[in-house]
Each structure stands twice: as structure tokens, then as C-alpha cells.
C-alpha positions as CSV (number, residue, x, y, z in Angstrom):
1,X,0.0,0.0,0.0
2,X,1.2,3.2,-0.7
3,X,2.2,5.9,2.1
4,X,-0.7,8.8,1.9
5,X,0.2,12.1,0.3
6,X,-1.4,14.7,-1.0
7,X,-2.2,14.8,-4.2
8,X,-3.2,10.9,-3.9
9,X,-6.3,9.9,-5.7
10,X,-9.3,7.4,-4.6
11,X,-12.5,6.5,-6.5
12,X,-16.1,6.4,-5.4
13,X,-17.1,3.4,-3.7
14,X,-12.9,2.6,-1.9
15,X,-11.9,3.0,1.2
16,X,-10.6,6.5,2.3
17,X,-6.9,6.0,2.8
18,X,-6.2,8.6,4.4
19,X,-8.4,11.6,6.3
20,X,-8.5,14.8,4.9
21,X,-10.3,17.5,2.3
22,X,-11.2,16.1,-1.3
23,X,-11.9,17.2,-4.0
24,X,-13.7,16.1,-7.2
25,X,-11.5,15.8,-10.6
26,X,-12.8,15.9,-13.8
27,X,-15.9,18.1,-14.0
28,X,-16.2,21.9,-14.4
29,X,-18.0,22.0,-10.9
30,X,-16.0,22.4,-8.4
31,X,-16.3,20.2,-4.8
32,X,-14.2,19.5,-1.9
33,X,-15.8,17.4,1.6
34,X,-14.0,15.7,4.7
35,X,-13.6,12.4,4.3
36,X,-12.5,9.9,7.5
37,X,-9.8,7.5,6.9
38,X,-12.0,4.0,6.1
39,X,-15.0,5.1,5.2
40,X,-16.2,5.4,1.3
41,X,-15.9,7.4,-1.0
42,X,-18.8,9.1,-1.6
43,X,-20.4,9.8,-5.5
44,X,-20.6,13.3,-6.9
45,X,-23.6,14.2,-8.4
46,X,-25.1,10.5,-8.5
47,X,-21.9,9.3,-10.5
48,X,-18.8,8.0,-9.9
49,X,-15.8,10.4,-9.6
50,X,-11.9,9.9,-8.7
51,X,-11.0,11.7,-5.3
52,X,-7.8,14.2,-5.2
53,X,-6.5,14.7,-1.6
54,X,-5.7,18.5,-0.9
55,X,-6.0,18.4,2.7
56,X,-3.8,15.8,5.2
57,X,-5.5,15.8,8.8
């Protein structure tokens, strides 16, 4: 497994591997949230969206 960093990605439906801000990639909109280490990622707009970590906690 790979050490967390920012800048890491993770896509809808994985585990969170690291707690932190994310943000959406990949759409014109523009969307950051707190995510817990473990849980899911979430969906964006009822699809699936890659994660890009911006925020270590």
C-alpha cells in the first residue's frame, strides 16, 4: 500500500486511505468534503468520480 500524500487519488465506492479534504477531478464543478480515513468514498452528483487529496488531517 502506498504511504498517503497529498495529491493521492481514490474513486467512489474505496476505502478512504487517508483523512482529509477532497476534491472532485474531472468536472467543471467544483467540490471539496472531509472524508475519515476507512470510510467510502462518496459519489458526486449520483456518479462515480476519482477523489484528489488536498487536505492531510
Amino acid at each position: 500500500m502506498m504511504k498517503p500524500r497529498l495529491g493521492m487519488t481514490a474513486r467512489t465506492g474505496e476505502k478512504c486511505p487517508k483523512s482529509g479534504v477532497w476534491k472532485v477531478m474531472g468536472t467543471l464543478e467544483t467540490a471539496t468534503l472531509s472524508v475519515s480515513r476507512g470510510n467510502k468514498m462518496p459519489m458526486h452528483g449520483n456518479r462515480s468520480v476519482n477523489w484528489r487529496l488536498i487536505i492531510m488531517f
